[in-house]
Structure formats: C-alpha cells, structure tokens
FIBATI-915210 format. One record per residue: x, y, z of N, C-alpha, C in turn. Coordinates in steps of 0.05 Angstrom, whole numbers, plus 5000, padded with zeros to 4 digits. Layout:
residues N
XYZXYZXYZ...
end
This chain:
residues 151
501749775000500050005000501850255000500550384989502150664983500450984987501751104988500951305007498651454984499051454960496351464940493951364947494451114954492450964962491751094994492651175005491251305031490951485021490751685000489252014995487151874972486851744963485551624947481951604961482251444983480751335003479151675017481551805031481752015050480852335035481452355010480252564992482552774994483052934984485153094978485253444990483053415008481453745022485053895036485554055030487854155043486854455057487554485071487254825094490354785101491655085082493455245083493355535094495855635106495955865120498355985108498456245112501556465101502556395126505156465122506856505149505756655164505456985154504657255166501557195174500256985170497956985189498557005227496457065238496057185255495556785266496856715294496856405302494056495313493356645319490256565334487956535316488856615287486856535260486956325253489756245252490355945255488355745269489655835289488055555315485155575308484555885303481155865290480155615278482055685260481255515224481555205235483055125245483854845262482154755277480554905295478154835308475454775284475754945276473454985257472354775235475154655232475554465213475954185222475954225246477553955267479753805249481853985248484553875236486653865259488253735255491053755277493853925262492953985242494754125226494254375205496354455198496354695169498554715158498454695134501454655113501655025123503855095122504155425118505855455082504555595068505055685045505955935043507655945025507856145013509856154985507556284974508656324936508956064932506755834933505155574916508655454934509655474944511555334971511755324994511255055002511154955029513355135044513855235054515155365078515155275113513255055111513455055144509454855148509754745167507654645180506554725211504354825206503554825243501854595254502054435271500954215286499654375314498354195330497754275343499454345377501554115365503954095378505154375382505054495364506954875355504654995374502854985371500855115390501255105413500254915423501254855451503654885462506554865450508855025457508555325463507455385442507455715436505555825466502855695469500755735493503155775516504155505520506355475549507655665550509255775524511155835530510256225525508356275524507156555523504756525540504956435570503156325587499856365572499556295550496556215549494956455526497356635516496156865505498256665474496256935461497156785424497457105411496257375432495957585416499157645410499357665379501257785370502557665362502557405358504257155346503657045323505457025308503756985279505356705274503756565252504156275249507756225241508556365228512156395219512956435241513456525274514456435287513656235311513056045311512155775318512455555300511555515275510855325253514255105259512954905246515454805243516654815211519154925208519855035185520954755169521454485177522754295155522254145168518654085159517153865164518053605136517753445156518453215141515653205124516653065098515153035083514952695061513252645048513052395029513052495008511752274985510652314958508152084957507752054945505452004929505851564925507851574920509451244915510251174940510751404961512351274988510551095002511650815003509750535018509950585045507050535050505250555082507750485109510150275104511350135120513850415123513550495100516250725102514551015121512651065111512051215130511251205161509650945160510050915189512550865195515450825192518350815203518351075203518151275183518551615189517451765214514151665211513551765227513751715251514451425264515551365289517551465297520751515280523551595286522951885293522152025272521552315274519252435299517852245303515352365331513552575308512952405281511852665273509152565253506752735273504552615271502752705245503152895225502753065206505252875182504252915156506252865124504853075107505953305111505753335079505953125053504453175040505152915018505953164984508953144974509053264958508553154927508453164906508653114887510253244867511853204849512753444833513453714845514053794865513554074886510954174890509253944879506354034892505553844912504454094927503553954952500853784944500253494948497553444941495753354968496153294992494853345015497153255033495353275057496753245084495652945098497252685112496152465117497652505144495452415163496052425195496652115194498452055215497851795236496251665244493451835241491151735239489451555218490651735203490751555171492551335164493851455171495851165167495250845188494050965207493450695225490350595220489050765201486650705194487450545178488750535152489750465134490650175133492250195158493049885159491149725170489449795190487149695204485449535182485349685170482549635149484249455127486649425122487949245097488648965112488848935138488648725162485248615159483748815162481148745164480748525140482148645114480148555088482048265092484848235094487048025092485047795113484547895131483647685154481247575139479147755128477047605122478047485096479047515082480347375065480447055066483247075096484746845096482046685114479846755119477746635144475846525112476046775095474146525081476646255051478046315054479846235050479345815072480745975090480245665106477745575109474545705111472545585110471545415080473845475058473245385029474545135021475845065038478944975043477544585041478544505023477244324999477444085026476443915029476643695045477643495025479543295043480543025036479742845021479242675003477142514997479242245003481642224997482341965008485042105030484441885052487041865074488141635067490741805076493241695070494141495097494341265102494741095121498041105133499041095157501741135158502440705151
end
C-alpha cells in the first residue's frame, strides 16, 4: 500500500495558511475544521507546517496568550515530508523515528494533501481487516480430503 492509496480513500481537502497569518486565526481555522494541522504556504511553497503540537508550545511558553504571534514564528519550518509512491511501512518508520504526527505529501513540488497517523493506522487496520476475512474465508473453502493416507 502506498500512500496514494491513503489520499485516494481520505480525499485530497487541504487548509493552508501564510506565514504572516495571525496563530490565533490559525488555531481558529483548526478548530473549525477539526484538523490537527496546516501546511504554511507561501508563493505555491511549502515553507513550514503548524500542528497542534506548535500551539501548545507557543500557549506554554507565552503563558496562554497567542495575541501577536503569527504562524512563521512557531510553525515547524522542515517538516518532514512523502510523495505519492512512498509505501505505508516507510511512513510509518518516518513517522515513528521523527515523533511526527502530520506528512505533507508532495508531488512534483506540489503539495497534494496532508496524511496524519491517523490515517495511516486506519489504513493498515482496514487492509488487516480485508487480509483476515480473506484468509477466514479462505480456510472455511478449504477443499476436504477425499482419500486418507494410512501411515
């Protein structure tokens, strides 16, 4: 399985932000949308990702206020990223080494969506699901003997 095949399934909806946005329009748009993330763009280039992770740093570490903070300083600027061919097993290794719950997925320098950890563990869930019922009707088809063999 390949990571096509999880945007395939998952649909391609992307919510992007400028750097120079304002992080409390951000977190808006993030609620609003119930996303855990936002590619940050600028000039049709990825520049940086905000998670919800950047938020919550930024909250702690500006005890709880966001006025005046704009998404370019928080974001994470060299978010790991895929493509489109990169197989399900490689990303989950990325995403475990790295702690990083967000992929940009690029193509050609275009960005074509964003796949969470969420996705990806849906992904395998459900290709387990179909393999199991598979191999269950598999053994319930499973031809019987017509002569035994005597030792």
């Amino acid at each position: 399985m390949k990571v096509c095949d999880i945007l395939r399934v998952k649909g391609s909806t992307l919510f992007t932000v400028a750097p120079d946005t304002a992080l409390q329009t951000a977190v808006l748009i993030m609620s609003e949308h119930d996303i855990g993330s936002l590619v940050v763009m600028e000039y049709e280039k990825i520049v940086g990702i905000l998670t919800f992770r950047e938020v919550i740093a930024a909250l702690a570490k500006h005890h709880g206020q966001l006025d005046g903070l704009r998404v370019q300083t928080v974001m994470n600027a060299s978010p790991l990223t895929c493509n489109m061919e990169t197989e399900i097993n490689e990303v989950r290794r990325m995403m475990l080494v790295e702690h990083a719950r967000y992929l940009p997925v690029i193509d050609q320098k275009m960005l074509m969506g964003v796949i969470s950890f969420y996705d990806v563990a849906k992904a395998v869930v459900e290709a387990q699901d179909f393999e199991n019922t598979m191999l269950k009707a598999y053994i319930r088809d499973w031809p019987e003997e017509t002569e035994k063999i005597s030792p």
